[in-house]
C-alpha positions as CSV (number, residue, x, y, z in Angstrom):
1,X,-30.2,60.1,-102.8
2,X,-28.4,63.0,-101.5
3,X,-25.2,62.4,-102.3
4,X,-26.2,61.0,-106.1
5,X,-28.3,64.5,-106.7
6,X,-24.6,66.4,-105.7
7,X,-22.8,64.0,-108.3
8,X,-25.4,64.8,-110.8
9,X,-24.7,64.4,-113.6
10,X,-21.6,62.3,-113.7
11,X,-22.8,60.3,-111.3
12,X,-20.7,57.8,-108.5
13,X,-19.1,54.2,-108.8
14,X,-21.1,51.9,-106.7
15,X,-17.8,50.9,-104.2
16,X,-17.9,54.7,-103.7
17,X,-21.2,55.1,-102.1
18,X,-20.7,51.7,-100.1
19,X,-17.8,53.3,-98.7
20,X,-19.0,56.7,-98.1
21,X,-21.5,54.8,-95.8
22,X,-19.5,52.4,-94.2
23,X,-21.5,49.3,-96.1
24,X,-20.7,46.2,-97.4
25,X,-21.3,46.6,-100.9
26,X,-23.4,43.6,-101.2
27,X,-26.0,45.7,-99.3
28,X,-25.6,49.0,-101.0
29,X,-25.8,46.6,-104.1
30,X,-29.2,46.1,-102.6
31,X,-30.5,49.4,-102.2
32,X,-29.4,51.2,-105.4
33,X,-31.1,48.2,-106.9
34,X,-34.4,49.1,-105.6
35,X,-34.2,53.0,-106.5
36,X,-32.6,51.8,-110.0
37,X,-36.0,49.4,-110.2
38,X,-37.8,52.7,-109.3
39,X,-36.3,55.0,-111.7
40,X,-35.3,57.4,-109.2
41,X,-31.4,56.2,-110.0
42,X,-29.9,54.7,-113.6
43,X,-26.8,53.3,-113.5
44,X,-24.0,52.2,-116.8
45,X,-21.7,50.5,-116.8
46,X,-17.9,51.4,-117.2
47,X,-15.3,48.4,-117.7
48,X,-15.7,46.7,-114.5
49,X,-17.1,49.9,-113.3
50,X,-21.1,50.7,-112.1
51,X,-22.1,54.5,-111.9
52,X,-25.5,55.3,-110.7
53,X,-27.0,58.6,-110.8
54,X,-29.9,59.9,-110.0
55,X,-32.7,60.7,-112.5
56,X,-33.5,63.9,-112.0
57,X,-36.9,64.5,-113.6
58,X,-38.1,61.5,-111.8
59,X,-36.9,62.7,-108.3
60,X,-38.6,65.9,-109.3
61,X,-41.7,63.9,-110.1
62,X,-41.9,62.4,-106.6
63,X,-41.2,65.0,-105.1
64,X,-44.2,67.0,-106.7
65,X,-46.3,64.5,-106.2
66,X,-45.4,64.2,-102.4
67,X,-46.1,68.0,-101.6
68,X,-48.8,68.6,-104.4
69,X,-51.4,68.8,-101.5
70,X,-48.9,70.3,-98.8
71,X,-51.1,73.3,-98.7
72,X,-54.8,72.3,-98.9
73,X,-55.5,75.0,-101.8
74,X,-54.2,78.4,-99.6
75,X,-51.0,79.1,-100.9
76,X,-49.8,80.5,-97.7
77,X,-49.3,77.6,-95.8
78,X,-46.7,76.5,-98.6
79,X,-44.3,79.3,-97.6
80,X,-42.3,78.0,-95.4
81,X,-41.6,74.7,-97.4
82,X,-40.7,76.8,-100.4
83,X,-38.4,79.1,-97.9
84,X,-36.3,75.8,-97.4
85,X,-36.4,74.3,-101.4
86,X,-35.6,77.7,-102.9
87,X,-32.0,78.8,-101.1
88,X,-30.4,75.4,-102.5
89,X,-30.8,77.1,-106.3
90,X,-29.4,80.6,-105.0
């Protein structure tokens, strides 16, 4: 997911990521599959070309919904995570 969120938004071919992993493209097939059946990733397709890319409001989503209770209702104790998100948008 990483490396699709820094190709946003023109997104990779799916050889590409196989390769920057050192996997047989059958099973990187595999996984981009099941976060394209999520809606975390859409792909197109470009002659004999498929790009994936992430969908970025849906990773947003998740992740929301994953730390919407990271602080129990006192603010504080979401600090630190936001210390971490926020330097990535400086």
């Amino acid at each position: 997911m990483r490396l699709l969120i820094k190709s946003a938004p023109d997104g990779l071919k799916a050889g590409e990521i196989a390769d920057k992993f050192g996997q047989p493209p059958s099973t990187m097939s595999s996984h981009l599959r099941i976060l394209s059946e999520s809606s975390l990733v859409s792909w197109d397709r470009k002659g004999r070309e498929i790009y994936f890319r992430p969908n970025i409001d849906r990773v947003r989503d998740l992740i929301l919904f994953l730390v919407a209770d990271c602080c129990g209702g006192q603010a504080d104790k979401c600090e630190p995570l936001l210390a971490e998100l926020l330097p990535c948008c400086s």
